[in-house]
C-alpha positions in Angstrom: 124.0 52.4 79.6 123.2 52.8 75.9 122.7 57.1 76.7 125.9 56.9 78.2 127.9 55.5 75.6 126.6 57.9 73.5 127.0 61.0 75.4 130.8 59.6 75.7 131.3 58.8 72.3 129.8 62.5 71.7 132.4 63.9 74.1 135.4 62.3 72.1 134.1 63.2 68.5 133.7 66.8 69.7 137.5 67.1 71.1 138.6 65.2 68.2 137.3 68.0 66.1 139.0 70.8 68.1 142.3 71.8 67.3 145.3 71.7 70.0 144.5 74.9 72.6 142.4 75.5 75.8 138.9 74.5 74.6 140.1 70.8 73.0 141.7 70.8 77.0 138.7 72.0 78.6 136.1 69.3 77.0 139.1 66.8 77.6 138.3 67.7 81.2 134.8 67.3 81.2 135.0 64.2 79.4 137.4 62.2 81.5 135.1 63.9 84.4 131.8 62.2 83.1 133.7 59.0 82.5 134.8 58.6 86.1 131.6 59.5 87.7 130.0 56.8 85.5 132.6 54.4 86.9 132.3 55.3 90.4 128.5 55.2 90.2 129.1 51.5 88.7 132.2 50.6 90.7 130.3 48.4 92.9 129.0 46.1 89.7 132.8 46.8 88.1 134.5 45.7 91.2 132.3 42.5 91.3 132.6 41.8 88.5 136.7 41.8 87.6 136.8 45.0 85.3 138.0 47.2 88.2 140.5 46.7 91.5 140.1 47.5 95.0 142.5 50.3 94.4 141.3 51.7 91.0 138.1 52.4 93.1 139.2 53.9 95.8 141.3 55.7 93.5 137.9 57.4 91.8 136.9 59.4 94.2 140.2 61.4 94.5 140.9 61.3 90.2 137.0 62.7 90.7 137.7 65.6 93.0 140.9 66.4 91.1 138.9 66.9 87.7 136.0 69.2 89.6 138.9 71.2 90.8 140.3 70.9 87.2 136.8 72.0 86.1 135.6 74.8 88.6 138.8 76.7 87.9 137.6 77.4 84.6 133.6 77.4 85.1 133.2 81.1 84.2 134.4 80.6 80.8 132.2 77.2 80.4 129.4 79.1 81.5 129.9 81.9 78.9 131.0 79.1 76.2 127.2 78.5 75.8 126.6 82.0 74.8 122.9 82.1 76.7 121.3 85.5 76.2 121.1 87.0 79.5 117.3 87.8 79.3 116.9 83.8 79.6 118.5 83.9 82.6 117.4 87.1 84.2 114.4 85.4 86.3 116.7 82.8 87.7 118.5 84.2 91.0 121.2 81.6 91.0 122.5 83.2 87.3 122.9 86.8 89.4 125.8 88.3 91.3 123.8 88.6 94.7 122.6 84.7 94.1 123.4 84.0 98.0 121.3 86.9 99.3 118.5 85.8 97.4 118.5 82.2 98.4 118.4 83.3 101.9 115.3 85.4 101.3 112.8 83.6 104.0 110.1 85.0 101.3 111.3 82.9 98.5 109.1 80.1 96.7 112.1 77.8 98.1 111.7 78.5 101.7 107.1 79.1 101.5 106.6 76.0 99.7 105.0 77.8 96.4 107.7 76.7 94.7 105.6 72.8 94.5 103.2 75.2 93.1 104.8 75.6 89.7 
C-alpha cells in the first residue's frame, strides 16, 4: 500500500509540473488509470468495508476500459515519450513491426521451452 501511495503521489507531482497541453492530459490518463485498477483490485476489501458502493464497483470496470481505450489511442507516442534507443530494443521481437510473425515462430524459446533456460 505504502509503494502505491507513492507511485500515486508521484503521478500527481509530475502533472502538476506540466503545463496545460497533451502531455499534462496524457499522464492525467494514466494516473486516473493506475488509481482505478488499484481500486478494483481492492474493491472487495473497499466494498466491505463502507469506503465504496455496490455501484461505484461495478462502475470500475467500465471507467477501467474507458481509460485503456483513452490510453491505447495514444500508446505510440507514450512509447516514443521514453526516448529508448532502438539498439536496446532490437533483440526483443515484440518492439518490431513483424512482432506477430515472430511470436508464432514454432522455433522460438517461447514455444521449445529454452526460454526457462535464461
Amino acid at each position: 500500500a505504502y509503494a502505491y501511495r507513492q507511485a500515486a503521489a508521484a503521478y500527481a507531482e509530475a502533472r502538476v509540473a506540466l503545463p496545460e497541453g497533451a502531455a499534462k492530459d496524457r499522464l492525467g490518463e494514466l494516473e486516473r488509470l493506475f488509481a482505478v485498477e488499484w481500486l478494483a483490485r481492492n474493491s472487495g476489501d473497499l466494498l466491505a468495508a463502507g469506503r465504496l458502493s455496490g455501484d461505484q464497483v461495478e462502475a470500475l470496470a467500465r471507467d477501467a476500459e474507458d481509460l485503456i481505450a483513452a490510453v491505447a489511442a495514444h500508446a505510440p507516442q507514450l512509447a516514443d515519450s521514453f526516448a529508448l534507443p532502438e539498439a536496446l530494443l532490437a533483440d526483443w521481437p515484440i518492439a518490431g513491426p513483424d512482432y506477430a510473425d515472430a511470436y508464432d515462430d514454432p522455433e522460438g524459446p517461447w514455444n521449445t521451452g529454452a526460454a526457462e533456460a535464461r
